[in-house]
C-alpha positions in Angstrom: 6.3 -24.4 -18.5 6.8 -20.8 -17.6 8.0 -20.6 -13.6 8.5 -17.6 -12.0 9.1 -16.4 -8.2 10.0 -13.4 -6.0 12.0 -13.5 -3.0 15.2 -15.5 -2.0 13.1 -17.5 0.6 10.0 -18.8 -2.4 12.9 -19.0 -4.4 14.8 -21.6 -2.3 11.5 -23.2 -1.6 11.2 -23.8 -5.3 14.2 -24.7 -5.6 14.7 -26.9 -3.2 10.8 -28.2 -3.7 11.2 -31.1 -6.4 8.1 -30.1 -8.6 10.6 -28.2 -11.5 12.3 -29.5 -13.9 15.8 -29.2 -13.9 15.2 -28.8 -17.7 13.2 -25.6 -16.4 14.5 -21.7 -16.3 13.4 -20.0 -13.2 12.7 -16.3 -14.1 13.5 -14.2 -10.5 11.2 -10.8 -10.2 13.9 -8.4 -8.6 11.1 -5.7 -6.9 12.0 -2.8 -4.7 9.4 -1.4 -3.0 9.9 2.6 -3.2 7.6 3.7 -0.6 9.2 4.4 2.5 12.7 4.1 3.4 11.8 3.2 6.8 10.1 0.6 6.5 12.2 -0.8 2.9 15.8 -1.0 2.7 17.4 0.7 -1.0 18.4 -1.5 -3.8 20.8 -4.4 -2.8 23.0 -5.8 -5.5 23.0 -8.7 -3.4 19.4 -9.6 -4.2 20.6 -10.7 -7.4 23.8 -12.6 -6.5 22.3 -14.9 -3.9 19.6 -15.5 -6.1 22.0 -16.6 -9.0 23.7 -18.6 -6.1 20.6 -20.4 -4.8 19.6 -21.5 -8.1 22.9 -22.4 -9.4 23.3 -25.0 -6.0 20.7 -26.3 -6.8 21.1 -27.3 -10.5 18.9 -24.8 -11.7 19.5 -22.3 -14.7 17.7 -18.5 -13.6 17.2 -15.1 -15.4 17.1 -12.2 -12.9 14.3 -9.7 -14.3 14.4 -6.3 -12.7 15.1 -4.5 -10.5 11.7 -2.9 -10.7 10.3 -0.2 -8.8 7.1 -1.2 -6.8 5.0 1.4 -5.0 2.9 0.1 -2.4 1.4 2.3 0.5 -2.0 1.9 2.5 -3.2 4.4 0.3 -2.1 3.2 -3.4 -0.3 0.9 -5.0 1.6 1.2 -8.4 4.7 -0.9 -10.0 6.8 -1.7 -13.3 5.6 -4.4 -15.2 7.9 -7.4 -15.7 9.3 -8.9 -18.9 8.1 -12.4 -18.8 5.0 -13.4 -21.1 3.3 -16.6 -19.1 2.7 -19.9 -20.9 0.0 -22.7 -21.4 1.2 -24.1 -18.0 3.2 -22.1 -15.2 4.0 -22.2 -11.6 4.4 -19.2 -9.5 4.9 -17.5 -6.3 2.3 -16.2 -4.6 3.7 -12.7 -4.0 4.6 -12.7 -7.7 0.8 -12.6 -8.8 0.0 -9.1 -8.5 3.2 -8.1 -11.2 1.3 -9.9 -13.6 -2.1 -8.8 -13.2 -2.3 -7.9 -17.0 -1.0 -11.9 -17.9 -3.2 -13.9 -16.4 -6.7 -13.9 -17.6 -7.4 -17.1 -19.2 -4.6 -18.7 -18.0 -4.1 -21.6 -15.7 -1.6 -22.0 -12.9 0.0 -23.7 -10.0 0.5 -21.1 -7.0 3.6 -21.6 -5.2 3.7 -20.4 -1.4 5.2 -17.4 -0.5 5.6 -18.6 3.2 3.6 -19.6 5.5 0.9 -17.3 4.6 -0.3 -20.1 2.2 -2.1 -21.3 5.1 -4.9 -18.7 5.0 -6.5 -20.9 2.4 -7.8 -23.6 4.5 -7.2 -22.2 8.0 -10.5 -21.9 10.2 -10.0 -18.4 11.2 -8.2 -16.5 8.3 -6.0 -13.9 8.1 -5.5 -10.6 9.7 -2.6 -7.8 7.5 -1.4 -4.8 8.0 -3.3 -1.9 6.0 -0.8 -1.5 3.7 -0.8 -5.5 3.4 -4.7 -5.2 2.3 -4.4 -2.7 -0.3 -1.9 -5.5 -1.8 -4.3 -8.6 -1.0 -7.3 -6.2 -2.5 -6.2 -5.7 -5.9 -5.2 -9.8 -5.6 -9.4 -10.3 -5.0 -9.7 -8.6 -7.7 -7.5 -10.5 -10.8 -8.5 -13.7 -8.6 -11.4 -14.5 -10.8 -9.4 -14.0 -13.9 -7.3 -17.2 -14.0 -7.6 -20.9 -13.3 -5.8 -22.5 -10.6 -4.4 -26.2 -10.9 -2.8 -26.2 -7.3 -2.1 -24.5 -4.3 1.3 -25.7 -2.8 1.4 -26.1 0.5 4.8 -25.8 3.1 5.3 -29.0 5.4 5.9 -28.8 9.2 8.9 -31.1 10.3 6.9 -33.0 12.1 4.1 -33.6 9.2 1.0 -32.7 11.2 0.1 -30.2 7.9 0.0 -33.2 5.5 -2.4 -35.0 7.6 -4.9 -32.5 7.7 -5.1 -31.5 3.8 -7.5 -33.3 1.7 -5.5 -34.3 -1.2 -8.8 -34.7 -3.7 -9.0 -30.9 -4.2 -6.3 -28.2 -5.1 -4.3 -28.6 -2.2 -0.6 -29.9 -1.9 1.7 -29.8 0.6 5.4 -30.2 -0.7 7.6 -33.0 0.5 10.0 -32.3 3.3 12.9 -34.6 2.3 12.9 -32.8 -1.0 12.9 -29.3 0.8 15.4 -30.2 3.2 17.6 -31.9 0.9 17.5 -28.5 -1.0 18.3 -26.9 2.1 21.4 -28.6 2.9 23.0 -28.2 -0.7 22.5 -24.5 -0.4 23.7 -24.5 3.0 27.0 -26.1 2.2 27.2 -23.9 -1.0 26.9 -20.6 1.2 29.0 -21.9 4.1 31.7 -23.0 2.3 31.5 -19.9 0.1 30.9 -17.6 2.6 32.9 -19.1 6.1 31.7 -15.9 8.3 28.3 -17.8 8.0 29.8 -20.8 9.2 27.6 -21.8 12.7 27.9 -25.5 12.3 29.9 -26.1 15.3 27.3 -24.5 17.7 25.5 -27.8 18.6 22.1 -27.3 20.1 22.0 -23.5 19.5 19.5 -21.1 19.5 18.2 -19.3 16.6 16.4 -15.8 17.2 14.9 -13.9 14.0 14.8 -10.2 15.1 11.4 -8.4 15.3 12.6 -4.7 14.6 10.0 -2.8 16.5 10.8 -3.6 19.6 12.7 -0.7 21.3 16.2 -1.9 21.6 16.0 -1.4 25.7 13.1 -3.5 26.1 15.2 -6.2 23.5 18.1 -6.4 25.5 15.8 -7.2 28.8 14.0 -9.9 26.6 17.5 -11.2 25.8 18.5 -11.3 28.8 14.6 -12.8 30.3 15.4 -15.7 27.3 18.7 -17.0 29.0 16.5 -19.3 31.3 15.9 -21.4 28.4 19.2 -21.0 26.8 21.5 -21.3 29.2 25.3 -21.5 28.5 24.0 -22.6 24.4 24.7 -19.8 22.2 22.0 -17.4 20.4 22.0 -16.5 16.6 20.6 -13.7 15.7 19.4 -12.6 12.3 18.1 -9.2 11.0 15.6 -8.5 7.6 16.8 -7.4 5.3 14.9 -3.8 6.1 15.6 -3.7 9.9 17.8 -0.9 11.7 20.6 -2.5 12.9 20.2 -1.2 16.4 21.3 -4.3 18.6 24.5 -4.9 17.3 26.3 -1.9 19.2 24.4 -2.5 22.3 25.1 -6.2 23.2 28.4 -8.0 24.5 28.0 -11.1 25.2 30.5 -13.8 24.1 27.2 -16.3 23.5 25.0 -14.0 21.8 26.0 -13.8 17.8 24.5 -12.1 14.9 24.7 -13.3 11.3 26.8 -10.5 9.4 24.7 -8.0 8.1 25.7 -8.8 4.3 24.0 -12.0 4.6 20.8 -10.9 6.2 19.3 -11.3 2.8 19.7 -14.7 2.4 16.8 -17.1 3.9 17.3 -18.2 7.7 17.1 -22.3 6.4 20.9 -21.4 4.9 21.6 -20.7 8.7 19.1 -23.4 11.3 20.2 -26.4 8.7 23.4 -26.2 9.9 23.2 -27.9 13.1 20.7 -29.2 15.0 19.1 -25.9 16.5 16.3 -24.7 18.6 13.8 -21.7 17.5 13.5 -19.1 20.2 10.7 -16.0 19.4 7.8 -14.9 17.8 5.4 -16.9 14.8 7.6 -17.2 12.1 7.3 -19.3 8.8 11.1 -20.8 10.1 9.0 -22.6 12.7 8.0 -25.1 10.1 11.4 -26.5 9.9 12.3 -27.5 13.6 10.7 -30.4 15.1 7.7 -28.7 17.6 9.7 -30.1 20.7 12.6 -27.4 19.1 10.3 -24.6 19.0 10.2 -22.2 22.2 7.5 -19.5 21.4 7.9 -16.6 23.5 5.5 -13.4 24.0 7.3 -10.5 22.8 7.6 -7.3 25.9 6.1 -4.8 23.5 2.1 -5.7 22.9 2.2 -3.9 19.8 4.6 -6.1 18.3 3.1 -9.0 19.6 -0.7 -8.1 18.6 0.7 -8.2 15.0 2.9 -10.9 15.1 -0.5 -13.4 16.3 -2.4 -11.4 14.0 -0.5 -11.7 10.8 0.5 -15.7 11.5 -3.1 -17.2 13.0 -3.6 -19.1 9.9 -0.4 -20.5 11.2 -1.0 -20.9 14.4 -4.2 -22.4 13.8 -3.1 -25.4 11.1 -0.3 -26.2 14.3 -2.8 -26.1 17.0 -0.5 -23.6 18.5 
């Protein structure tokens, strides 16, 4: 079996997911996207650590191939091609396809999620990307035909409302949560005991906020402040991508509001809402999947934009939640 994955979040999904062997070597696709530096953060010799770190928590033996330079723009799209050769049987990240478009005719696979855009394949009303999103999803349409697929894997909900409406006599799977979770929780108490700046486990009932980075960092601090009528006296975690301009963090003092270090913005937000039990305060996110629905406070963003694009880019799941 040849497995292969991009990302730190796929990659503690995999991980963490139960369907590799231990016996297994995970090959990691280290990509950096060289198109704008707005919208992509440089080269992070993080990348490659945390990934080493994941895998190793988890029992699992990892060769970190790359970095490679990937263009992609809404006008064209060109990258390095990795050196891994695919095998009679493989399992692989979604977002790891397109690297290796020239591998995979003939072959079959087993696609593992990326997130929780996995959902466009048997949500009622699709998907809706960015342009420059398209342009990647295009050249996908176009190998699609080339290959066999064995599986789809599927990400659970917490509550397991996904796994009752997949029909489990075609291609679809959805992954087991215990395995995921148990994953989880040995990576978190790798990182945390590793890493004690990362440490939250003593906020009980907190509140954990992913950062949408186009929202002016006025109308954020209002929003902040609008959101306190839910959270009350709990405290609020914030957490940045790994691309975003850290433009909050000078602008906010408040002894309840506190942001995961910078350094770690990296790693997947599970290493940080596993810790305790936590509520999810924001936008659509694929983190929603792992708090119980009755956790989950969904909350329109003040800037349309953001928010148009946010519903846009996570319908598929929206719609599998009935949210």
């Amino acid at each position: 079996m040849t497995v292969i994955v991009t990302g730190l979040s796929p990659l503690l999904n995999m991980c963490s997911s139960g369907i590799i062997p231990k016996t297994e070597t995970i090959h990691y696709l280290e990509y950096q996207n060289t198109w704008s530096a707005d919208w992509f953060a440089g080269p992070d010799n993080r990348v490659a650590q945390f990934a080493r770190q994941i895998a190793g928590a988890l029992g699992y033996e990892i060769v970190i191939l790359g970095p490679y330079k990937w263009y992609c723009s809404p006008d064209r799209i060109e990258y390095e091609e990795p050196d891994v050769r695919l095998g009679k049987e493989n399992v692989i990240s979604e977002n790891a396809l397109l690297f290796l478009k020239s591998q995979l005719r003939g072959k079959s696979i087993e696609i593992f999620p990326e997130g929780a855009s996995c959902f466009s394949r048997v949500s009622r009303h699709g998907v809706f990307f960015r342009k420059w999103k398209s342009i990647c999803y295009h050249h996908l349409a176009e190998i699609k035909n080339r290959y066999k697929v064995d599986k789809y894997w599927l990400l659970p909900d917490h509550d397991g409302n996904i796994s009752k409406k997949i029909d489990y006599n075609n291609k679809f799977e959805v992954l087991s949560t215990s395995n995921l979770y148990k994953g989880y929780d040995l990576a978190t108490n790798f990182f945390i005991t590793r890493y004690p700046e990362i440490d939250f486990s003593f906020h009980q009932n907190a509140f954990f906020h992913p950062i949408v980075e186009q929202i002016d960092p006025s109308d954020y601090i209002l929003w902040l402040d609008a959101l306190k009528e839910i959270i009350g006296e709990s405290a609020l975690i914030l957490k940045y991508k790994p691309r975003s301009s850290h433009h909050l963090t000078r602008k906010i003092a408040d002894k309840n509001i506190i942001f995961v270090p910078d350094k770690f913005s990296i790693l997947p937000g599970e290493v940080i809402i596993r810790q305790s039990k936590m509520n999810y305060i924001g936008l659509l996110s694929s983190l929603v999947l792992a708090f119980p629905m009755d956790r989950v406070h969904l909350i329109p963003a003040p800037d349309e934009n953001a928010r148009v694009r946010n519903e846009r880019s996570h319908s598929h799941l929206a719609d599998i939640l009935r949210l």
